[in-house]
N, C-alpha and C positions, 0 to 999 in steps of 0.2 A: 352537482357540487364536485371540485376536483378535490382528487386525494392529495394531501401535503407530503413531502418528505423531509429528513431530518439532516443537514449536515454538522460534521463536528473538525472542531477546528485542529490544526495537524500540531498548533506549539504547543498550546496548554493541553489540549484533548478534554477539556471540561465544558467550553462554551459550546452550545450549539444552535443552527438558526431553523426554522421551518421556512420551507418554498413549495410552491404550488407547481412546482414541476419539477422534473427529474430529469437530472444532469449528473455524473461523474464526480463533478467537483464544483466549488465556488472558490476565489479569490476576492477575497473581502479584507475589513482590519474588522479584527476581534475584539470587540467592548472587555473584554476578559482580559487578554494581554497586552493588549495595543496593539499589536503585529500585523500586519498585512500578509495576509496569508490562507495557505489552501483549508479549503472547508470539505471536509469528503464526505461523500455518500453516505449516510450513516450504515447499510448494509452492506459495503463498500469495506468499510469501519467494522464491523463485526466478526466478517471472513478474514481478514485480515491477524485481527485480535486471537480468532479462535488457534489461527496455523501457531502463531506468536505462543500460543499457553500448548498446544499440542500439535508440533510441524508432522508434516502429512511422512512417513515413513517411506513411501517412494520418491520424495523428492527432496533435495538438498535445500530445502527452504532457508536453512542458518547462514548457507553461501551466497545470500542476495543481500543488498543493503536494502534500507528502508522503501526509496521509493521503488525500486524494481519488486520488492513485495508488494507494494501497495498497486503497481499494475498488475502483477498478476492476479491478486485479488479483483481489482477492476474489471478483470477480462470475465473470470471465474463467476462474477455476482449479476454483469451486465450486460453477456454473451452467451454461446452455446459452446465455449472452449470448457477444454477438464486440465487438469494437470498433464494432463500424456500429451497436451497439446505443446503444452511449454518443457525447452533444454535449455539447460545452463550449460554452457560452453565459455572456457578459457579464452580472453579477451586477449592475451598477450600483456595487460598494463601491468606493469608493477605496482605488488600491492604486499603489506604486510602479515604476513603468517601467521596464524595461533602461536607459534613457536620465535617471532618476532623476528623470523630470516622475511626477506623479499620472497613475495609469489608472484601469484596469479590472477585480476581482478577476475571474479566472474561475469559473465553476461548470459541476457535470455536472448534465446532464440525461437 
């Protein structure tokens, strides 16, 4: 008997589907919202969640937008990488400031 795994949808974050295999992600439309859209890992979803309610202290977690959090969480829940595997490095792009002047998008590397 194979084990099922849970994904959850990235609009609502309320629908979720079981699958009898493990993948990363699904791209489905959501009975919940209509949307067509990503369905993640639910452990995927959790690592994610937890950085979200308490970001890791060595790492600029608040400087990433969503889905660059959610790959590193992916790496984090789905690989043998840690945080010291991932750097946020200055992209060059202009981007807007806590302070609402032009910055600096960030990126991982």
């Amino acid at each position: 008997m194979s084990r099922t795994r849970t994904y959850r949808c990235l609009n609502c974050l309320e629908h979720t589907v079981s699958r009898e295999f493990d993948t990363s992600h699904l791209s489905v439309t959501c009975p919940n919202c209509d949307s067509f859209e990503r369905f993640v890992n639910e452990a995927v979803y959790q690592r994610f969640q937890s950085f979200e309610e308490s970001p890791p202290p060595e790492f600029e977690w608040n400087r990433l937008d969503k889905m660059e959090k959610l790959v590193v969480a992916e790496r984090l829940v789905r690989s043998t990488k840690t945080l010291a595997d991932f750097e946020i490095v200055d992209s060059g792009a202009p981007d807007e400031g806590a302070d609402g002047e032009p910055g600096e998008s960030p990126a991982l590397k």
